[in-house]
C-alpha positions in Angstrom: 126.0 111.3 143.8 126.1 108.1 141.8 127.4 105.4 143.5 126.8 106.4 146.9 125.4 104.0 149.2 123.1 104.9 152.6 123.3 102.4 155.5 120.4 102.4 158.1 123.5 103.3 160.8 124.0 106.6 159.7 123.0 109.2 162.0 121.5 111.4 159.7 119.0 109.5 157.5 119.1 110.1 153.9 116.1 112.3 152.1 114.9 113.0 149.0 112.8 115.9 149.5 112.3 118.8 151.8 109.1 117.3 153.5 111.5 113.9 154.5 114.3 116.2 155.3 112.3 118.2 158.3 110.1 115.5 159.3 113.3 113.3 160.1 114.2 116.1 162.3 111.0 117.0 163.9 110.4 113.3 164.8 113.9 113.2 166.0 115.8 116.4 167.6 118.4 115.2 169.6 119.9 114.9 165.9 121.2 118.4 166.6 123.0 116.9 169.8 124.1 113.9 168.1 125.2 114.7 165.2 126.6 118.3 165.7 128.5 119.3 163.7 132.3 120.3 165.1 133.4 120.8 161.8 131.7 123.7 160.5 131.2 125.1 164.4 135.3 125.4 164.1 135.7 126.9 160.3 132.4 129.2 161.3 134.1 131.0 164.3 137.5 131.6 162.7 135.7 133.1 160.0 133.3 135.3 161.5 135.4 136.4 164.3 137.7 138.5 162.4 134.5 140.6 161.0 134.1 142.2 163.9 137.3 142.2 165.1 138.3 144.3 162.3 135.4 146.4 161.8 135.7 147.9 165.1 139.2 148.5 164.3 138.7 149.9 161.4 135.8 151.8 163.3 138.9 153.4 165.9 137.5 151.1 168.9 140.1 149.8 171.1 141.5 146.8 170.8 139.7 145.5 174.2 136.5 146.3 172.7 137.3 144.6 169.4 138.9 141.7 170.7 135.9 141.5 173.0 133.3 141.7 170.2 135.7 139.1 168.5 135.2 136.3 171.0 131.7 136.9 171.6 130.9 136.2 167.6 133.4 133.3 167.8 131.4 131.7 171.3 128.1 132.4 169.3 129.1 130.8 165.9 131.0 127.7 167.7 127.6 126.8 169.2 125.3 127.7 166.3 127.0 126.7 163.2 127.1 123.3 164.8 123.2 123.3 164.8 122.9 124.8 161.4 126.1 122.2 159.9 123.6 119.5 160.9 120.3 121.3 159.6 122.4 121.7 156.2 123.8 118.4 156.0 120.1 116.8 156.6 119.4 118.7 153.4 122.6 117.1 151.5 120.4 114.8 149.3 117.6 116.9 148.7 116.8 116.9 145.0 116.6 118.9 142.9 119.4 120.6 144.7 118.2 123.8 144.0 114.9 123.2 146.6 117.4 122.7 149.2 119.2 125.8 148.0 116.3 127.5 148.5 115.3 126.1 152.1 118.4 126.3 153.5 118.5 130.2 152.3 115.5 131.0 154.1 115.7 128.7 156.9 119.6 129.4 158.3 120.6 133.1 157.7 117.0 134.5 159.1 117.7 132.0 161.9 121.4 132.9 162.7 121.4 136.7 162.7 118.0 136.9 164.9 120.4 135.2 167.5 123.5 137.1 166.4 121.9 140.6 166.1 120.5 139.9 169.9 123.6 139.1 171.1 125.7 141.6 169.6 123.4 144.7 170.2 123.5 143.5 174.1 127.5 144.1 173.6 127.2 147.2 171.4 124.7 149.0 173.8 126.9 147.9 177.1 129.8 149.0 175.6 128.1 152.3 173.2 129.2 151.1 169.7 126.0 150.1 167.9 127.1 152.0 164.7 129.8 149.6 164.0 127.7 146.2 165.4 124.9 146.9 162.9 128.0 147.6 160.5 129.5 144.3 160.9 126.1 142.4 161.2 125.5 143.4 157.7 128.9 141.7 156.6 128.0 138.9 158.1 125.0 138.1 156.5 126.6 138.3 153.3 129.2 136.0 154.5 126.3 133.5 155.8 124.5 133.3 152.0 128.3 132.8 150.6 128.7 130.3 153.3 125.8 128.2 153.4 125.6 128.0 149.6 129.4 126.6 149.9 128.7 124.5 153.0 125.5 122.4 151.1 128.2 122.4 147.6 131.0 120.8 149.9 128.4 118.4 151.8 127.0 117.0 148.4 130.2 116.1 147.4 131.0 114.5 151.4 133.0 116.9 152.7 132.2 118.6 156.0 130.1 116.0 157.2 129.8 114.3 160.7 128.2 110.9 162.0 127.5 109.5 158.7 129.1 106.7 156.7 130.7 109.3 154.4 132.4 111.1 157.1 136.2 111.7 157.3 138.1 113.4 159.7 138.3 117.4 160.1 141.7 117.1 158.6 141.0 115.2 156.1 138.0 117.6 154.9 140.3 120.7 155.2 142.8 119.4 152.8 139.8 119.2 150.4 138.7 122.5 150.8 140.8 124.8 148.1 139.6 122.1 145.5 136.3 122.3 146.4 136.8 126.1 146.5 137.9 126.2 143.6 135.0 124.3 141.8 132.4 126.4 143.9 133.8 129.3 142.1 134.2 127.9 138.5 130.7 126.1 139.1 128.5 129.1 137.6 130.9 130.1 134.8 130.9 126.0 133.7 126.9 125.8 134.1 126.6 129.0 131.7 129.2 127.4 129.5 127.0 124.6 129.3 124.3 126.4 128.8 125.5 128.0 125.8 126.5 124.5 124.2 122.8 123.4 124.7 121.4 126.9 122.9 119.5 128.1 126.1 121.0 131.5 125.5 117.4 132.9 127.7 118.6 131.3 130.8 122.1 131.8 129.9 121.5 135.5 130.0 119.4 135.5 133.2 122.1 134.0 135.0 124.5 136.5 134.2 122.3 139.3 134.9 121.2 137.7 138.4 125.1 137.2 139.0 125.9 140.8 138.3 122.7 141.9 141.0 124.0 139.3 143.3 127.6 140.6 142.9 126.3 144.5 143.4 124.2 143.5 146.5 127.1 141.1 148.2 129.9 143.4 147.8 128.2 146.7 148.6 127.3 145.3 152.1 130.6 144.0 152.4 132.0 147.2 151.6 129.7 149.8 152.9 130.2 150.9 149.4 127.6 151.1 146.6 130.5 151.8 143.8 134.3 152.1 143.9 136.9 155.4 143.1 139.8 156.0 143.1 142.3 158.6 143.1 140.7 160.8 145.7 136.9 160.1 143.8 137.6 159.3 140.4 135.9 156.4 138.6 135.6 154.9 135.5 132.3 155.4 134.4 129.9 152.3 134.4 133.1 150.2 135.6 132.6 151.9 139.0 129.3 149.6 139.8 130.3 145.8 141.5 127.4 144.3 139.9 129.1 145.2 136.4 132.1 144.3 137.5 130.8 140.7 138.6 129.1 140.4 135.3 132.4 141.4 133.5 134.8 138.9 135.4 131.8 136.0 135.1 131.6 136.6 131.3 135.5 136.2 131.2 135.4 133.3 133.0 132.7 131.7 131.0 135.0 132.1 128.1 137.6 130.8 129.9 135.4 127.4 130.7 134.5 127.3 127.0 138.2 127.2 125.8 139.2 124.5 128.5 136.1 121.9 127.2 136.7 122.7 123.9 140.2 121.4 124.4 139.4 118.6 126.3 137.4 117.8 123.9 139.4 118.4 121.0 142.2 116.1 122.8 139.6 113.3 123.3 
């Protein structure tokens, strides 16, 4: 964020706090008109989309009613991720970054899936398939925390903006988006790898514990499975559990971030 400069022009004034950050858009709501944001209203319905597409496929719907439930979640997230892409990026200079975390947590997924849920069960009870709405509903909440903690990571570094000095085009932005996915994911393992350096083994360990509850609670929904088997039920015991399995891979990764700075370091 060093560096950065904010001219009075852009669209979206920048904030420091939380307070700033809704009071700009309390005084001012056509913000959400002006400065909505086509980019994540795009990347948001050809992500979500194929949930429900392929949940009532997998659910032995037919392919009218799937394709149907398809387009409806693709109509609903074009409009709203728009409004929440500009509620995010108002939040883009928040700091500590973790407050706006937080607020965008609690503010955009409750938010979303009040609208989504009344949408969807309108479809699901015209068309009798509210096992599988509720089903895919659930999946898409997990995707929304996944999403708006990587849509707030990508707008603090200027990417997936709109109407502000920063901006570049959609292009542009999507061309950035497997680096940027690729330092979302190696961000924990390198903040615990730091972590370690320092000697704060305490929070070092509560971070991998929380990843490992985050991991069990995420992939369970997605799944509709609390723990995996295979071979017609057999598991390896403990192994079976996502949450250990998150906490396994994280640890691995956090070595792997270890090596690569002591090398860099070693080779500067």
């Amino acid at each position: 964020m060093n560096g950065i400069t904010f001219e009075e022009t852009s669209i979206i004034p920048p904030s420091n706090t939380i307070s700033e950050a809704l009071g700009r858009i309390r005084k001012d709501p056509a913000l959400f008109v002006k400065s909505w944001n086509y980019k994540g209203a795009v990347l948001s319905g050809l992500l979500r989309s194929p949930i429900f597409f392929i949940t009532y496929l997998v659910g032995k719907e037919s392919l009218k009613l799937a394709f149907g439930a398809a387009l409806l979640q693709f109509a609903f997230r074009f409009a709203f991720a728009g409004v929440g892409g500009t509620l995010i990026q108002s939040f883009r200079r928040v700091e500590p970054a973790w407050k706006a975390l937080v607020a965008i947590l609690l503010i955009i997924p409750f938010i979303s899936h009040f609208f989504e849920f009344t949408l969807q069960a309108a479809f699901a009870y015209v068309t009798s398939t509210q096992d599988h709405t509720d089903e895919a509903i659930l999946r898409s909440i997990t995707v929304s925390i996944i999403s708006a903690l990587f849509t707030l990571f990508a707008m603090r570094r200027n990417v997936m903006i709109v109407g502000d000095e920063d901006s570049k085009s959609l292009l542009h932005d999507i061309k950035s988006l497997p680096r940027l996915v690729f330092e979302f994911i190696a961000f924990i393992p390198n903040e615990i790898s730091s972590m370690l350096r320092q000697g704060a083994f305490i929070p070092a360990l509560l971070g991998v514990i929380g990843f490992g509850m985050f991991s069990q609670v995420m992939v369970s929904t997605l799944t509709n499975r609390f723990s995996w088997t295979f071979g017609g039920g057999r598991y390896i015991p403990m192994l079976q559990y996502w949450g250990v399995d998150g906490i396994i891979l994280l640890i691995m990764a956090v070595a792997l971030s270890s090596f690569v700075y002591s090398r860099s370091r070693g080779r500067g």
